[in-house]
C-alpha positions in Angstrom: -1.9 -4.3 -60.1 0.4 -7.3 -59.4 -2.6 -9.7 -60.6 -3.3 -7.9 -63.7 0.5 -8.5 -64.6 0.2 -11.9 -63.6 -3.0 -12.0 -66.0 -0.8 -11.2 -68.7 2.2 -12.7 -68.1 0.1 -16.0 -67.8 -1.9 -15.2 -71.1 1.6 -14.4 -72.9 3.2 -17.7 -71.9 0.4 -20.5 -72.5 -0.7 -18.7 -75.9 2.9 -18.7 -77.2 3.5 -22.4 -75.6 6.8 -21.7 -72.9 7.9 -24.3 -71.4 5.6 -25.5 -68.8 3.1 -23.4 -69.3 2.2 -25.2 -72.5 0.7 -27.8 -70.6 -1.0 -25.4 -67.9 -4.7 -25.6 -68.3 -6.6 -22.3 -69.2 -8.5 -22.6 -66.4 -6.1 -21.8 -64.3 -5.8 -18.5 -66.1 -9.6 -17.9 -66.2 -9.4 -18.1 -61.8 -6.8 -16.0 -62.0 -9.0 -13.1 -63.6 -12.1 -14.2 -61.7 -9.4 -13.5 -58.6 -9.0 -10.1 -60.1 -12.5 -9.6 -60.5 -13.6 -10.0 -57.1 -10.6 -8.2 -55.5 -11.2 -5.4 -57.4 -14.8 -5.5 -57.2 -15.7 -6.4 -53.5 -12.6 -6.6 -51.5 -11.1 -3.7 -52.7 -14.0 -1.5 -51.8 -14.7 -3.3 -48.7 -11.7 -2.9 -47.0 -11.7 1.6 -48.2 -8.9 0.8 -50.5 -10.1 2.9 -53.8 -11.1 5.7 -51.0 -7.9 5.3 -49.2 -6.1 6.1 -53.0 -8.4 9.0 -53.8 -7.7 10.5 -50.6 -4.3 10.5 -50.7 -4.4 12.0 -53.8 -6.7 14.9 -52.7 -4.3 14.9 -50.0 -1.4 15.9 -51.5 -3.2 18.2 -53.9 -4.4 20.2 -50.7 -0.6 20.2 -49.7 0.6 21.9 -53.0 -1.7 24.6 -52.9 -1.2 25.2 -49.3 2.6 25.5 -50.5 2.0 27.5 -53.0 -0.6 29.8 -51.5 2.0 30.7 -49.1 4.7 30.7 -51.1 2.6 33.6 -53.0 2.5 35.5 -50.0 5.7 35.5 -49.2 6.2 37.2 -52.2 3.8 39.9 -52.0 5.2 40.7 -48.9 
């Protein structure tokens, strides 16, 4: 997510000419999404980041119902 930002930020400043940046080539923003690219589309995967997210979403689903399965029962009881 931090890239994307970056993406934007970088985008935001060389097409409204700040400072420094006026002088930045676009080429330095068109790495920085190719940068973004792969991560997301290679490294990411690779490495069982996206998995890693999902599960820990499933995760944490499974907890809530657990809770609240037994929260239900307590109150039949």
């Amino acid at each position: 997510m931090p890239i994307i930002l970056l993406i934007i930020a970088l985008v935001a400043l060389k097409y409204f000419e700040v400072w420094k940046f006026a002088d930045m080539s676009w080429w330095w923003i068109v790495g920085a999404m190719l940068a973004g690219f792969v991560w997301f589309e290679f490294v990411e995967p690779a490495l069982g980041l996206d998995k890693r997210k999902a599960h820990n979403v499933d995760e944490e689903r499974r907890k809530e119902r657990v809770k609240k399965s037994f929260e239900d029962l307590k109150k039949r009881k």
